[in-house]
C-alpha positions as CSV (number, residue, x, y, z in Angstrom):
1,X,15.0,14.1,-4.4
2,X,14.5,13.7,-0.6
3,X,10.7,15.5,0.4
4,X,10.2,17.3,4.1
5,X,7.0,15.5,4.5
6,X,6.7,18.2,7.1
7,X,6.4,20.9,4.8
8,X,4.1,19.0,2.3
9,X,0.8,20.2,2.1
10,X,-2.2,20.8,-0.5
11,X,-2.5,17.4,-1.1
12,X,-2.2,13.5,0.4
13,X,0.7,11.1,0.3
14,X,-0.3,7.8,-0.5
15,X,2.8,4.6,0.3
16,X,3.2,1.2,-0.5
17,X,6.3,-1.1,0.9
18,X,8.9,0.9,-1.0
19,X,7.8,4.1,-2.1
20,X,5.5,6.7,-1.3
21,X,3.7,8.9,-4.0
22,X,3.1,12.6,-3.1
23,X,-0.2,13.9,-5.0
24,X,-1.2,17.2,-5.0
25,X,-3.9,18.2,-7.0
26,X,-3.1,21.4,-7.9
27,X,-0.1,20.4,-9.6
28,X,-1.0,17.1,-10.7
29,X,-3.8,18.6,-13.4
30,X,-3.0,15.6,-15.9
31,X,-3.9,12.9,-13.4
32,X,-6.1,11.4,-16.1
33,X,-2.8,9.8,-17.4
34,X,-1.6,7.7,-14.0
35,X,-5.4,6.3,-13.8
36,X,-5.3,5.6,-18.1
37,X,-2.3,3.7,-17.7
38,X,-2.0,1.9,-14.4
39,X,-6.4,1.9,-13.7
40,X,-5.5,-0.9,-10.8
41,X,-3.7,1.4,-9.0
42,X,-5.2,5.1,-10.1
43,X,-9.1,4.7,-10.0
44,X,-10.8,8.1,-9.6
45,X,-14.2,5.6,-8.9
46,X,-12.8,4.2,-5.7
47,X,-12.3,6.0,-2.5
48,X,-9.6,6.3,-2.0
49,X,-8.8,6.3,-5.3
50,X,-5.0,5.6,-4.9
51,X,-3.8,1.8,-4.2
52,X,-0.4,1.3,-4.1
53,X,-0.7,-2.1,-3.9
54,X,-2.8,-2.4,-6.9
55,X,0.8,-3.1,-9.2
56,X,4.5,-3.4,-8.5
57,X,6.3,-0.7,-7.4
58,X,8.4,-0.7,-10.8
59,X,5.2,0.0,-12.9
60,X,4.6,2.8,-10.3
61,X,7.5,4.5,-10.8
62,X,7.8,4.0,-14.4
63,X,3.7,5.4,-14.8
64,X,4.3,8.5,-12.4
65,X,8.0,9.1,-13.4
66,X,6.8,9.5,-16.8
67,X,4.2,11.8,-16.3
68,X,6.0,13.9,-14.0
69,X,8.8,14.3,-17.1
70,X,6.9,14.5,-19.9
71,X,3.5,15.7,-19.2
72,X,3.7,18.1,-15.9
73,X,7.5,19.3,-15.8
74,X,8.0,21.0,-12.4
75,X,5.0,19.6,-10.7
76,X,4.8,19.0,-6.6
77,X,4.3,15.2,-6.8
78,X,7.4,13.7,-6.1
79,X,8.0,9.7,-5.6
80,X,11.3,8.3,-3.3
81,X,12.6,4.9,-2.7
82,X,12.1,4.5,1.1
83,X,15.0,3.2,2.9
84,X,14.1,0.5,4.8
């Protein structure tokens, strides 16, 4: 799902190498998951409290995928490979 980072707003956009993770708090009211499973990379302590470097991008995916599937079906965050 391709995202018109021109028309995203409400919340921050945080990248690695490969992907970029869209977060907006209004839709993302489970965020206590990505930070329970992947605490290198979520960590509401730290400012900022996103780093995408903090695992591989394949643990990433797989943490914020999941969340967006199972716990917040039809939220704003969005995650896309980008082409490099």
């Amino acid at each position: 799902m391709e995202i018109n980072e021109g028309q995203f707003s409400g919340g921050r956009k945080y990248k690695n190498e490969d992907i970029t993770v869209y977060w907006k708090p209004s839709a993302c009211i489970h965020a206590s998951y990505c930070y329970r499973e992947l605490l290198e990379v979520f960590d509401p302590s730290r400012r900022p409290w996103v780093d995408m470097n903090g695992s591989t991008t394949d643990k990433i995916i797989e943490v914020v995928i999941y969340a967006l599937q199972k716990l917040l079906p039809g939220s704003g965050t969005m995650i896309k490979r980008m082409i490099q």
